[in-house]
N, C-alpha and C positions, 0 to 999 in steps of 0.2 A: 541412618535414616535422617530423614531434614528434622529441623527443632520446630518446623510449625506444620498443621496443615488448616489454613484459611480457607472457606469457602472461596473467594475471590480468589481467582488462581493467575498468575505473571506465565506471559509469556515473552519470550527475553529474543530479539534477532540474532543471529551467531552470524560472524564474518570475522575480519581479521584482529579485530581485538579482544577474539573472546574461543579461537579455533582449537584451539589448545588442551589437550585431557585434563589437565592440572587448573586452568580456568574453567574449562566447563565441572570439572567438581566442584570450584567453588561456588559459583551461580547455581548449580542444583543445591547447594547446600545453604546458600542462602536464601532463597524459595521461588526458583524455578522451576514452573510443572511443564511449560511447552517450549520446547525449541525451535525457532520458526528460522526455514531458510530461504533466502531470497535469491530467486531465480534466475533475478536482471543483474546477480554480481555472482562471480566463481567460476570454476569448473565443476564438471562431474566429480573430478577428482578429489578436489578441494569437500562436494559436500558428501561422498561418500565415506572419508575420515571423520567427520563429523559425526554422520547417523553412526558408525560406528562405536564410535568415543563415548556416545549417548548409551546406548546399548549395552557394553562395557560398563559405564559406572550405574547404570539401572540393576544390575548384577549383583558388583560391587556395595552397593548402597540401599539395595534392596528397596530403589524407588522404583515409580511408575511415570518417567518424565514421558510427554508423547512427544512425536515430529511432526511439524507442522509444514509443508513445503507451499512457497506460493509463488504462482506462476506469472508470468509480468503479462502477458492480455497485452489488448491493443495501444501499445504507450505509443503516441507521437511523437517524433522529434524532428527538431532542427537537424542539418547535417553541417558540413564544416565551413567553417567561418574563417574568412581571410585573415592571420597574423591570430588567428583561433577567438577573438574577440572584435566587434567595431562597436559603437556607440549609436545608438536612434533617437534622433530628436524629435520633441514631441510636433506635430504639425505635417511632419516630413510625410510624401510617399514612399512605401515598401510595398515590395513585390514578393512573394511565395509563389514559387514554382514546383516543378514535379518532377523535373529532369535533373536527375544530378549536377548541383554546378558550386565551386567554392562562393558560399556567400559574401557580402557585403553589404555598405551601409545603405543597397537599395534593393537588395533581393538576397533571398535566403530558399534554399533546397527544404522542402519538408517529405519527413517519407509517409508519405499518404498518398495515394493516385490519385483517388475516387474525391480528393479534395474538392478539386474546381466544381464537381459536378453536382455533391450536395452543399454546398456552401451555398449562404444568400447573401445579398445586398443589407447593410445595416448589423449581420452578426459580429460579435466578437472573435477575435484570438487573442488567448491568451498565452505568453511563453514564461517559463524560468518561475512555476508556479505563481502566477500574476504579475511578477513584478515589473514586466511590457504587456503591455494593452493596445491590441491596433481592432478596429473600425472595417469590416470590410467596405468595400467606394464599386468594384469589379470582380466578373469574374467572366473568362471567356467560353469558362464550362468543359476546356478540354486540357489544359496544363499550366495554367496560372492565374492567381487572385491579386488583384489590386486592394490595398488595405491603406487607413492615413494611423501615424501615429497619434494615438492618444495618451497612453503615456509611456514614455520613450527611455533608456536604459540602455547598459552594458549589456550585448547579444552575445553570448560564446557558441563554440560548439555542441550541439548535441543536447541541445538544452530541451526542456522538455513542452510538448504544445497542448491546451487545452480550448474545446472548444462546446463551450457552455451551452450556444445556440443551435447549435447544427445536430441533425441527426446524420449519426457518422454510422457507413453503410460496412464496415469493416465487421469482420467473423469474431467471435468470441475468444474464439482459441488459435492463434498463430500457429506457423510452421513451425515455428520454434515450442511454443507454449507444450505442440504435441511431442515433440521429442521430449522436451524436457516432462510431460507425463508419463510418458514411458518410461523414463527413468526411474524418475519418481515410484510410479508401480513395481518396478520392479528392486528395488528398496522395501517394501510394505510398507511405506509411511502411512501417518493414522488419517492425515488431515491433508486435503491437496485445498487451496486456497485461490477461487477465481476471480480475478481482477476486472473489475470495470464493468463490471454485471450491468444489462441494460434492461434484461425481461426476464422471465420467468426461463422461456425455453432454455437460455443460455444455460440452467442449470439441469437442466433433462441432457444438452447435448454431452456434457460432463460426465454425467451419469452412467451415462450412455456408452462410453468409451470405459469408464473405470468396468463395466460389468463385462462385458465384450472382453476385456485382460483379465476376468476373473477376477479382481482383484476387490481388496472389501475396503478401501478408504474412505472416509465421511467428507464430505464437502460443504468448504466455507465458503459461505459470496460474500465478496468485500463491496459494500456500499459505497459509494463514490462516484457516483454519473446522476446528476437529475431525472433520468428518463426512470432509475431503479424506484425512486422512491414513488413512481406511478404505479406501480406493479409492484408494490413492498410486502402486499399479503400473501401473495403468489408465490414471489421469491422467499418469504420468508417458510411457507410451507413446505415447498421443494426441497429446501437447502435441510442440510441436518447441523448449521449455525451460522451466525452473523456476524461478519467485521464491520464496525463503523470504522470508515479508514479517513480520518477525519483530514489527512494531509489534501487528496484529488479534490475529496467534496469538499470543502471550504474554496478549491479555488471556482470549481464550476459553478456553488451557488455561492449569494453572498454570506461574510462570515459572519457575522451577525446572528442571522438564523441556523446556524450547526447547532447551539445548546441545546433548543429546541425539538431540533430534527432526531438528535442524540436519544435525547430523555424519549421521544416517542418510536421511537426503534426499539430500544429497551421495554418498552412499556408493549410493544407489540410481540417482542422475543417472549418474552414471559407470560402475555397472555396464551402463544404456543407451546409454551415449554421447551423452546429452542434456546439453548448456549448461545449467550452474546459478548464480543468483543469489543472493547474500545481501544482504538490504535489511533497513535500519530501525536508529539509533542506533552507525552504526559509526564518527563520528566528532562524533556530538551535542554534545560541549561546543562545538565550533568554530563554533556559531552561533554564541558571542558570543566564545571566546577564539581567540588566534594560534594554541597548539596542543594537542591530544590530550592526554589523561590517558592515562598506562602500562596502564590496563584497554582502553583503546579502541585502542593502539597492539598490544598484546598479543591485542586481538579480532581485528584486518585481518591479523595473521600467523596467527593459527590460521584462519580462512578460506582463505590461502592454500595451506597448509600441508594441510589437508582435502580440497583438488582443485578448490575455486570456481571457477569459471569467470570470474566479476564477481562484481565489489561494487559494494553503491548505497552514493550519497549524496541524504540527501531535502531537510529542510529546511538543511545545511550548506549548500549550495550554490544552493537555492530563492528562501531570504530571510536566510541567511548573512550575518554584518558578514566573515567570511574567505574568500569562497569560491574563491579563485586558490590562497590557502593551502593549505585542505584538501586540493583534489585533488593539490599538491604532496607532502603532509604522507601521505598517502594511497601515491601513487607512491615515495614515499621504502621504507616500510614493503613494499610490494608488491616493490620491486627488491632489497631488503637481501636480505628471508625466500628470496626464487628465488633467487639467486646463493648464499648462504652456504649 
């Protein structure tokens, strides 16, 4: 059995640095309760060894880790980019279009149709998690937006688009999203996790399908679009828990105000008695180093300390050079802040 059990429970992302029965024993045994697989990387194949593996040492170890699977929703992207990278200077016109075409340093393919159509004059995009900013100047409303750089950067392939101002008219649940539920369901995973939640309903349509398969999974909405935090009472009631998925929303609002927004998600989860999560950079350096910087050691205590329910680890533990560490490193901070 594990040496602790904290109120505060770790959930830990599984991928290629951690797929393995012999690491995933050691991450339950250093105090992993959920294993959370990510959608937008793997095969079926890849994660049904996993659930498996999990399954297996819950047996063996005579824990109760759950599975947590989360579906990638409507992620925007760039498509491909000439020599896979160009450079955007700040000032510069770029184009975004809707027809597939190899980008460059004056237009880029996005796969979103419905772009031109709700996009305005004056909204932002944002690519590569903010790190390009353009201005839209155009849009002709049928297949492509004129934007100016404002601040301008290395553009690669496939990079990912955020668009803070626009109400983006796209379904909750992709073609994809549904296959991979169905899968999913048919796994019995505990937790299906929906991305990019805009309203309430998005979490009735969820529901909706899991009961339709018969099937009895609990549903997470992951907060990370500004229009959720309009409808955060609703969402919050629907849902049966909460990701603060602190990576999206910090780029669509600004970041500044996440502490904030954090603590009063928490503070709303609890006045419902719903399970809340805090995901995204709680222990990021430890991709590459042994351990936490005092900011990141000082973030998993005020989490704790806030009423959290969990904490994620995403790429720490995903494709992690530490990731037995982390969740150590992780458990450490989680048993000081409770006890003391």
């Amino acid at each position: 059995m594990k040496p602790t059990s904290s109120k505060t429970k770790i959930v830990a992302t599984i991928g290629p640095a951690t797929s393995s029965k012999e690491i995933l024993k050691e991450l339950i045994l250093a105090g992993v309760d959920v294993c959370r697989l990510n959608f937008s990387h793997g095969s079926y194949e890849d994660h049904a060894k996993v659930i498996q593996h999990v399954r297996d040492l819950n047996a063996e170890l005579q824990t109760e880790v759950a599975l947590l699977v989360d579906l990638q929703g409507p992620k925007l992207r760039i498509g491909d980019i000439e020599n896979n990278q160009v450079f955007l200077k700040d000032g510069e016109e770029f184009q975004i279009v809707t027809h597939p075409c190899i980008g460059n340093e004056k237009q880029a393919y996005m796969t979103y149709e419905q772009f031109p159509m709700d996009v305005n004059v004056g909204e932002e995009i944002l690519i590569d998690d903010g790190k390009i900013r353009l201005k839209v100047t155009a849009t002709n409303k049928i297949d492509m937006v004129k934007a100016i750089v404002v601040n301008g950067g290395v553009l690669s392939s496939h990079k990912g688009v955020n668009l803070p101002d626009t109400a983006v008219s796209l379904p909750c649940l992709t073609e994809k999203d549904i296959e991979d539920l169905e899968f999913a369901l048919s796994q019995n995973i505990d937790w299906i996790g929906l991305s990019f939640v805009r309203k309430a309903t998005d979490i009735l349509e969820l529901k909706e399908r899991i009961k339709k398969a018969k099937a009895h999974s609990f549903v997470v909405a992951k907060i990370e679009k500004p229009e959720a935090l309009k409808e955060l009472d609703n969402i919050i009631d629907l849902s049966d828990g909460i990701m603060v998925a602190r990576g999206d929303l910090g780029v669509e609002i600004s970041f500044d105000k996440v502490p904030l927004i954090q603590k009063e998600i928490v503070k709303k989860c609890l006045s419902q008695a719903k399970p809340v999560i805090i995901a995204t950079q709680m222990l990021e350096s430890m991709i590459s180093t042994f351990r936490p910087t005092r900011a990141e050691a000082t973030d998993v205590a005020n989490a704790v300390l806030d009423g959290a329910d969990a904490l994620m680890l995403s790429g720490e533990t995903s494709v992690g050079k530490f990731p037995i560490e982390t969740v150590s490193a992780m458990q450490r901070i989680i048993n000081y802040t409770e006890e003391t």
